[in-house]
C-alpha positions as CSV (number, residue, x, y, z in Angstrom):
1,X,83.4,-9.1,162.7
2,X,81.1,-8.0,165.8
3,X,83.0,-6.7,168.3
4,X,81.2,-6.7,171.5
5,X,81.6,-6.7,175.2
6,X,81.9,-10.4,177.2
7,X,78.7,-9.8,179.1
8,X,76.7,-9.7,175.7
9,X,78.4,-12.6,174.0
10,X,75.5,-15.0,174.5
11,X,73.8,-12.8,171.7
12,X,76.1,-13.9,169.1
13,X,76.5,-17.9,169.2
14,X,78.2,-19.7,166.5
15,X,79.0,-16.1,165.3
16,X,82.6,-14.5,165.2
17,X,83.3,-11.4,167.4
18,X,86.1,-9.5,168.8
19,X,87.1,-9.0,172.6
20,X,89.5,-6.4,174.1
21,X,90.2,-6.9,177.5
22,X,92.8,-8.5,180.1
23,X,94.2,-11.6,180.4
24,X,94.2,-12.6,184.4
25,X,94.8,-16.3,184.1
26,X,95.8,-18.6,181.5
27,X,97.3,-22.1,181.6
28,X,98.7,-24.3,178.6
29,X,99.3,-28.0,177.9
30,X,101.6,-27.6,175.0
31,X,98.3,-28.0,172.6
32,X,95.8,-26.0,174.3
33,X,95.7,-22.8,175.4
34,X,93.0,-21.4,178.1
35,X,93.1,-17.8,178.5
36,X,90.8,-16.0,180.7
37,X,89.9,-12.5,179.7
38,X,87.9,-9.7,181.5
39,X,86.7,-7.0,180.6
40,X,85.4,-4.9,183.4
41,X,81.8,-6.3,182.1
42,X,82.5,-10.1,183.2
43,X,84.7,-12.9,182.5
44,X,85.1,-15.6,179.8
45,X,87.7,-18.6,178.6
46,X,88.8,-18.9,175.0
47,X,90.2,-21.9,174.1
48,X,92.9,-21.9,171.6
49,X,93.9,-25.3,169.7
50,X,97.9,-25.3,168.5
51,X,96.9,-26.8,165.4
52,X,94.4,-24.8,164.4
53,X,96.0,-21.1,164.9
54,X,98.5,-19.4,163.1
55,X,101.9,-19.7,164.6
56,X,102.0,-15.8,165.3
57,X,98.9,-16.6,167.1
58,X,100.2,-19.4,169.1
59,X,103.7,-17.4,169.9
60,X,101.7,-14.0,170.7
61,X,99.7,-16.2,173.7
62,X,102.9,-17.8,175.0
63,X,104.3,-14.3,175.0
64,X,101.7,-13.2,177.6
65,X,101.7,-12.4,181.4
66,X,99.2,-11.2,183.5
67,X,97.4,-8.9,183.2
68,X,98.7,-7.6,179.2
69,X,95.9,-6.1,177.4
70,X,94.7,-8.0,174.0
71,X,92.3,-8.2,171.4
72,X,90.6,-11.5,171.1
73,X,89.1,-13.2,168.3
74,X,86.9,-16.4,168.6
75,X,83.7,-17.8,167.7
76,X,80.8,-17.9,170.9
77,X,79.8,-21.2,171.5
78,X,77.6,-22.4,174.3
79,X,79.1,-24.3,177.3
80,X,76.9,-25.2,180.7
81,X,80.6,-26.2,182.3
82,X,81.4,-22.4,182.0
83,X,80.0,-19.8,184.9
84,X,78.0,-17.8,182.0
85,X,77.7,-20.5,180.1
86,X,79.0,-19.4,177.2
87,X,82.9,-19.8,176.1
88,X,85.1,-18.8,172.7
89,X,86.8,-21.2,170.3
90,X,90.0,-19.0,170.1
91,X,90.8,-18.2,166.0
92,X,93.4,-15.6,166.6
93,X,95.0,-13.1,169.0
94,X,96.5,-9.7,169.2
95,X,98.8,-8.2,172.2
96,X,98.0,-4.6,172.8
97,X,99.9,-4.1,175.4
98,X,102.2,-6.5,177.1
99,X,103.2,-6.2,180.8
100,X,106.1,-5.3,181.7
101,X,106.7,-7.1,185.0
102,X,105.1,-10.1,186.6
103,X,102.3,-9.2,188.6
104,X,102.4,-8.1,192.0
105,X,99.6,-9.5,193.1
106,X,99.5,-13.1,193.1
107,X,97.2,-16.2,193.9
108,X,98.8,-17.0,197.5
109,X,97.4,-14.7,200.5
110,X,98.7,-10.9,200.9
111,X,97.9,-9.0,204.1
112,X,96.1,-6.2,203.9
113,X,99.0,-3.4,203.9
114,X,100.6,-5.5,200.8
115,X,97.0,-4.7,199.0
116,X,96.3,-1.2,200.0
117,X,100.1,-0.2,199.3
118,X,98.5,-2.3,195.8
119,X,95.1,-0.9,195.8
120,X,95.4,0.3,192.1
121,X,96.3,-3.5,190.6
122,X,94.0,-4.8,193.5
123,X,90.9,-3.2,191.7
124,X,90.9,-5.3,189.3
125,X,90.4,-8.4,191.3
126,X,87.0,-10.2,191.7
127,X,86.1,-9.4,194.5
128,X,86.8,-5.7,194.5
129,X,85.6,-5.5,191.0
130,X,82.0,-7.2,192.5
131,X,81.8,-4.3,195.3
132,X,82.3,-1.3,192.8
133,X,79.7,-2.6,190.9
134,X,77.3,-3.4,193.8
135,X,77.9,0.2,195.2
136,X,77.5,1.2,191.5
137,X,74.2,-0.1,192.0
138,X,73.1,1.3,195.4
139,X,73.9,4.6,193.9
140,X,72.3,4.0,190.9
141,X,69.2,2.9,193.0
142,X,69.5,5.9,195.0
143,X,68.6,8.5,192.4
144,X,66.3,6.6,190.7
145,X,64.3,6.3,194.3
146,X,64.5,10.0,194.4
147,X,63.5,11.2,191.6
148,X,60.4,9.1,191.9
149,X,59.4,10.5,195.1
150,X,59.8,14.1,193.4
151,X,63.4,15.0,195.2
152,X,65.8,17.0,192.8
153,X,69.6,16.9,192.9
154,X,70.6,19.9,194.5
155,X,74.5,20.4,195.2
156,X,76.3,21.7,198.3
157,X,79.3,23.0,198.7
158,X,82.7,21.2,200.4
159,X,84.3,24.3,201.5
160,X,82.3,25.7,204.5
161,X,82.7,28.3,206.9
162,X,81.6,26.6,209.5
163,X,80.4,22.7,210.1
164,X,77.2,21.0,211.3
165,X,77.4,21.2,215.1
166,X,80.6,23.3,215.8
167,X,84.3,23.1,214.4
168,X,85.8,20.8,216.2
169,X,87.7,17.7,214.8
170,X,87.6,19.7,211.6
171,X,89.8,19.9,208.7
172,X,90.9,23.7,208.8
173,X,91.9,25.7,206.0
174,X,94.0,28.9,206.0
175,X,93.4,30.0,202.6
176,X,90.4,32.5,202.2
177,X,91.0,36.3,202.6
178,X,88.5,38.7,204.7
179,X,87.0,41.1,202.2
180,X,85.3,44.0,202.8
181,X,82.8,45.7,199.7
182,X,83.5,49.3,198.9
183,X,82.9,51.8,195.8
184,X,85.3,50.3,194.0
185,X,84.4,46.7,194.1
186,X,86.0,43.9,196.6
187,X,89.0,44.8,198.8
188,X,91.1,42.0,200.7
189,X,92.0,43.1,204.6
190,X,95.1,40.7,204.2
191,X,93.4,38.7,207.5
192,X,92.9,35.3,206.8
193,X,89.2,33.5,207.2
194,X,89.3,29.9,208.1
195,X,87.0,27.6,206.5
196,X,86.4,23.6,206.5
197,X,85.7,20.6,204.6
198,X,82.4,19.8,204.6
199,X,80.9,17.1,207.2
200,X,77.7,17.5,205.9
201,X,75.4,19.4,203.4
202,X,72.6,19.1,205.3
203,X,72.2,22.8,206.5
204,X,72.7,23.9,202.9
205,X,70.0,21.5,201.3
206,X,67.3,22.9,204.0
207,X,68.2,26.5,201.9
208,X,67.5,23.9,198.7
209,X,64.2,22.6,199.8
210,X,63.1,26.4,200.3
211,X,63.1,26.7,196.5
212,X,62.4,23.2,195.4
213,X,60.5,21.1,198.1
214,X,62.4,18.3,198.1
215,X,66.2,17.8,197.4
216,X,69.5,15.3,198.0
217,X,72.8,15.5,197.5
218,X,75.5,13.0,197.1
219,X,78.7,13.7,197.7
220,X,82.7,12.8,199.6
221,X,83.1,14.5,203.0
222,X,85.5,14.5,205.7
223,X,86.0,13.4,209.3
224,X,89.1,14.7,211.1
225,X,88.1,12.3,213.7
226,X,91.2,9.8,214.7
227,X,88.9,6.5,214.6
228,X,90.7,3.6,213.9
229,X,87.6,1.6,213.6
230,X,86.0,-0.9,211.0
231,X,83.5,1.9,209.9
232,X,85.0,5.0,209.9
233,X,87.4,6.1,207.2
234,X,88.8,9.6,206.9
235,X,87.1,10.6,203.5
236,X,83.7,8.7,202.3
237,X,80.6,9.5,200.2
238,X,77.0,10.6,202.0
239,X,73.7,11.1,200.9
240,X,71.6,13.9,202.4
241,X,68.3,14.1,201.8
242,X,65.5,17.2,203.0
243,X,62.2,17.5,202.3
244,X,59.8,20.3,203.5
245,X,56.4,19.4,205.2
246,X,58.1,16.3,206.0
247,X,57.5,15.6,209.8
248,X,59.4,13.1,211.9
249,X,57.6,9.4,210.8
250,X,57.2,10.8,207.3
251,X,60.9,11.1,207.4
252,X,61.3,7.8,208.7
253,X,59.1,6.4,205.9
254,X,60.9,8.0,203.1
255,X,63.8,6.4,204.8
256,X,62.1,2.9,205.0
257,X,61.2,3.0,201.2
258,X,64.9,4.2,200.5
259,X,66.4,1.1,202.0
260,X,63.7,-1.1,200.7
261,X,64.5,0.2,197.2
262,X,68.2,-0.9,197.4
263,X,68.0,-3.9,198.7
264,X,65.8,-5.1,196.0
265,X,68.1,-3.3,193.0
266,X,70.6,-5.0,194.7
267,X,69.3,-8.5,194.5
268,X,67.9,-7.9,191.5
269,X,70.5,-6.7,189.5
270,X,74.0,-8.0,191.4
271,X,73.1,-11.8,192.0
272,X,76.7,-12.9,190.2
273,X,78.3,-9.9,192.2
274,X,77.3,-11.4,195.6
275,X,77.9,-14.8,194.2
276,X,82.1,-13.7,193.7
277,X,81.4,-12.2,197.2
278,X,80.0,-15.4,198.8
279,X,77.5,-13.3,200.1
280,X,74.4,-15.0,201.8
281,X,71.7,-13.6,200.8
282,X,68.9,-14.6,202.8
283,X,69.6,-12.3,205.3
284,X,68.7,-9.4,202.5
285,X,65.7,-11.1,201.0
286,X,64.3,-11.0,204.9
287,X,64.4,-7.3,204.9
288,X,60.6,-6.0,203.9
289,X,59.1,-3.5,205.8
290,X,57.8,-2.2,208.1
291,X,61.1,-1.8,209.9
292,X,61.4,-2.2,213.3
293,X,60.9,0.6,216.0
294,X,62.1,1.6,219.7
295,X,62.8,4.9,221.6
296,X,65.8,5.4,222.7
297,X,64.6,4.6,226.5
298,X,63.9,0.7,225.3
299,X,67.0,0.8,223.1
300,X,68.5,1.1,226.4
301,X,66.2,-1.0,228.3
302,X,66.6,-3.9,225.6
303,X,70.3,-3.4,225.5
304,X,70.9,-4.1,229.9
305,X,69.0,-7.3,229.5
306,X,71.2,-8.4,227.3
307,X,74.4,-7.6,228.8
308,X,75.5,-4.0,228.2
309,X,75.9,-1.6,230.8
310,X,75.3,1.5,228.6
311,X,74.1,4.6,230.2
312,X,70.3,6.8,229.9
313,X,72.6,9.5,228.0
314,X,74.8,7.6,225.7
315,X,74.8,7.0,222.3
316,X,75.0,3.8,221.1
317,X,78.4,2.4,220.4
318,X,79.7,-0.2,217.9
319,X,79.2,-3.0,220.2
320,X,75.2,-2.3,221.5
321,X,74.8,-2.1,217.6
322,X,76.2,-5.3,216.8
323,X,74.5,-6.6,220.1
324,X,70.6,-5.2,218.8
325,X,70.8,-5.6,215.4
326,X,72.0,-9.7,216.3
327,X,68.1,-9.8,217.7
328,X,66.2,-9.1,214.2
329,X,65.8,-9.8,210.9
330,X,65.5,-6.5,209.5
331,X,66.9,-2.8,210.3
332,X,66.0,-0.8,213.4
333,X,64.9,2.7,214.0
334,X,66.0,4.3,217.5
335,X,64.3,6.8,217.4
336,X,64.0,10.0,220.3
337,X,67.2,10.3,221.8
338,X,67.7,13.0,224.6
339,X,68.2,16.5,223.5
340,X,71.1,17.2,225.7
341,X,73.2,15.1,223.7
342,X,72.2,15.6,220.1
343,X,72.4,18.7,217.6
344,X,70.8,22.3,218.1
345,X,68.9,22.0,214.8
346,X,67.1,18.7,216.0
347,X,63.6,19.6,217.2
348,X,62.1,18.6,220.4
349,X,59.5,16.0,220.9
350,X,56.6,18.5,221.9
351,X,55.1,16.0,224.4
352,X,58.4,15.1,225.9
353,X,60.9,18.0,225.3
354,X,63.9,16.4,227.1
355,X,63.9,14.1,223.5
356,X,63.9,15.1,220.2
357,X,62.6,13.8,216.8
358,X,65.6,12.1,215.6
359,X,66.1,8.8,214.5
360,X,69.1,6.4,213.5
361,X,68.3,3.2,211.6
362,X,70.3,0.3,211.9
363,X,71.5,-2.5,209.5
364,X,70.8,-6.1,210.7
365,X,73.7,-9.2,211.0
366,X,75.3,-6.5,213.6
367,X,76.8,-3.4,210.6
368,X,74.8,-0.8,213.1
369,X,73.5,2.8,212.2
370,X,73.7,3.4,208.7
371,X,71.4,6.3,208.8
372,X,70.8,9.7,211.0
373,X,68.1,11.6,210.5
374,X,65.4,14.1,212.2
375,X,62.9,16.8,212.0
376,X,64.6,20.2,211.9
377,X,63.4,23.4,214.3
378,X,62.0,25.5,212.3
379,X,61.0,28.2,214.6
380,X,63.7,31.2,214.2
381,X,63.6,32.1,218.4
382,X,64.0,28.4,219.6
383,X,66.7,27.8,216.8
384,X,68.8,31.1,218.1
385,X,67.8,29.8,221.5
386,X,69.4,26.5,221.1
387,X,72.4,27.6,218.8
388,X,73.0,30.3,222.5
389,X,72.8,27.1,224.6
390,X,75.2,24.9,222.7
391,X,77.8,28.2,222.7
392,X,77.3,28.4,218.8
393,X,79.0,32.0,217.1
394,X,76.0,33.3,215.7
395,X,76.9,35.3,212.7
396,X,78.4,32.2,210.7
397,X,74.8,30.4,211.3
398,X,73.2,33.6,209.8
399,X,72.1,32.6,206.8
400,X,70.3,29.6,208.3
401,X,68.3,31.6,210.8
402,X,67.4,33.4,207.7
403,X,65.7,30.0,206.3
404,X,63.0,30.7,209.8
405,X,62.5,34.6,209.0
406,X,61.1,33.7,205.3
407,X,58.4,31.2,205.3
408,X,59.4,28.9,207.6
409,X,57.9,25.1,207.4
410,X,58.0,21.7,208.8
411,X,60.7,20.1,207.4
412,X,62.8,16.8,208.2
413,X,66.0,15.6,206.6
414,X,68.3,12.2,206.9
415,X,71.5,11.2,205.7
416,X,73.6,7.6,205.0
417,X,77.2,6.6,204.5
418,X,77.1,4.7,201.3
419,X,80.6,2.7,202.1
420,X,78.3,1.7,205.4
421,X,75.4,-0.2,203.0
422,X,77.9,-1.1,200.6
423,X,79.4,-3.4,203.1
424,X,76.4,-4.6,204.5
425,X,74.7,-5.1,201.3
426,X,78.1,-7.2,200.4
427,X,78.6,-8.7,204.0
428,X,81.9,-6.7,204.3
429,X,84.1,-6.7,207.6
430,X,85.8,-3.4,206.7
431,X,84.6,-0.6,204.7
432,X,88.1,0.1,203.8
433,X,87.4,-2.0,200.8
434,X,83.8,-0.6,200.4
435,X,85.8,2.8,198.4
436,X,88.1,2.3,195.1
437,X,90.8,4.4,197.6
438,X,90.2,4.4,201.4
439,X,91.8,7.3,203.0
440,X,92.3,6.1,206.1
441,X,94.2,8.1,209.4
442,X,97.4,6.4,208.4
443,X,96.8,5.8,204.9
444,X,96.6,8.8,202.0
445,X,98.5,6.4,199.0
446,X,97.9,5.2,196.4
């Protein structure tokens, strides 16, 4: 007998095969038995007639909750009432695993405490199985995209000495020893060196690119932030990219094509995912590009005329995202922000030095900036320059001032928050559901 998984069962019509899997709903009339199985591949319904199984068989499915494991045996038949169109004439069945309880987690409405106190049983649901697969798939999409456009995977570390742009709202550790190198070898002073999670590995990939040209990596990082906000959580995955001789709209393209890439893998290759969802997607098949474009100046322009009273030197907050993205149909470079308020590696717009050559790109249907990015200085006096001005210790940042002393090069880099397109691409209110285990300011269980 074949044993194969539910997703490929419309290879073996009128043939018998064997399913393992869990049973998440069944019903019975006394006669017939409907059991549906899943199998982390998809769904199905085998249908099991009293009078033509063996009583062990019929007694092992009345046996059954939720959620016990079993073995299935059946013969695939075609049925356009079912959602893949295929269903099993049940011939036997075998318990590997029977549950112990009722299930937790049943069909009326739970609020969302109930389900993340739950989050391990509530994985398996439909809708949370549909979004791990969908942010399988913008992964998946992800490499492919770079290793097409030459980029190698290049990993950075999540202990750091220091963060991104200073060490505040960092999460300190007390653990590494001050050592000092003598004849002998290495020799601990006993005074303890503070290091960090990682925020980013951006600074550490523009050391990559200085080997391999272009490089990402992909990896969890940490905010020590205390946002209590739809989009933030405490612990979540991020993609940096850095390429060298990569200016500021070359960086914005390579960005552009990114996005372009997964929202077509998605579609492509998630259409019953986003059905589970009820996900609309029209809104995703209108995203082409070229994307659309605005300084920060006529961000803030477009935003007044439409209600905000944002200032010239703020960023743009959750609600002027929600309000410009609500105008188009696709995403939204802002691009140029003022260099007062923005990061000492960012470099400055040469013909107006007050901005520099960043950009963030927003997501449509109002999920905001999924993407920072910008061209890096790579001049070693204006990078010491600016890391004096924004009251930076120097000696930590050593290393990186190295990168200018040794062939320095145009170079531009960007990063996303995947639980950020994961709930746009799934039209997601929270990206709390976006991660198999949101950690969360109030929230490190299950």
């Amino acid at each position: 007998m074949i044993t194969t998984l539910i997703k490929s069962i419309g290879q073996y019509v009128g043939q018998e095969v064997q399913l393992q899997g869990w049973a998440y709903n069944f019903r019975s009339s006394g006669k017939i038995f409907f059991l549906q199985l899943r199998d982390g591949s998809a769904r199905v319904q085998i249908v099991y007639s009293k009078a033509d199984v063996s009583e062990e068989t019929w007694n092992a499915l009345e046996s059954i909750r939720l959620e016990s494991s079993v073995r299935v045996f059946g013969r695939v038949k075609e049925d356009s009432r079912a959602p893949s169109g295929f269903e099993l004439d049940g011939l036997s069945l075998e318990v590997i695993s029977l549950a112990m309880d009722e299930y937790p987690i049943g069909k009326k409405d739970h609020g969302p405490d109930f389900l993340l106190d739950n989050r391990h049983l509530w994985l398996r649901s439909d809708k949370q199985w549909a979004i791990q697969r969908v942010r399988d798939t913008i992964i998946t999409a992800t490499y492919n995209y770079f290793h097409e456009n030459d980029f190698v995977k290049f990993d950075t570390p999540i202990l750091t000495p220091t963060s991104c742009e200073g060490t505040t709202e960092l999460f300190e550790m007390d653990y590494f020893s001050d050592v000092t190198n003598n004849e002998s070898g290495y020799e601990s002073t006993n005074k303890k060196s503070k290091a960090y999670l990682s925020q980013s590995g951006q600074l550490y990939l523009e050391a990559g690119i200085m080997s391999l040209g272009r490089a990402f990596d992909f990896g969890p990082v940490f905010r020590a932030e205390k946002s209590k906000t739809r989009r933030h959580l405490t612990e979540f995955w991020m993609m940096d990219a850095e390429a060298a001789f990569v200016e500021h709209q070359g960086n914005m393209q390579i960005q552009e094509g990114l996005i372009c890439r997964i929202v077509h893998d998605v579609l492509a290759n998630c259409q019953h995912e986003l059905k589970v969802l009820e996900r609309d997607t029209k809104p995703l098949e209108a995203i082409q590009a070229p994307f659309v474009h605005m300084t920060h100046q006529e961000a803030i322009a477009k935003l007044r005329t439409l209600g905000s009273d944002i200032g010239d030197m703020d960023d743009l907050g959750a609600d002027d995202e929600t309000i410009l993205t609500q105008q188009f149909d696709r995403p939204i470079f802002i691009e140029k922000y003022p260099a007062a308020v923005k990061a000492f590696y960012m470099k400055r717009d040469p013909e107006h030095p007050e901005f520099v050559l960043n950009n963030d790109l927003l997501a449509p249907e109002g999920y905001g900036e999924i993407i920072g990015g910008s061209q890096r200085e790579d001049d070693y006096e204006t990078l010491l320059e600016r890391m004096l001005e924004h009251n930076l210790a120097i000696e930590p940042f050593q290393w990186y001032l190295d990168l200018r002393k040794y062939g320095s090069v145009p170079h531009s880099g960007f990063g996303y928050g995947l639980e950020r397109i994961t709930a746009w691409m799934c039209g997601l209110q929270h990206i709390r559901e976006t991660i198999p285990f949101p950690r969360l300011i109030n929230r490190l269980t299950p």
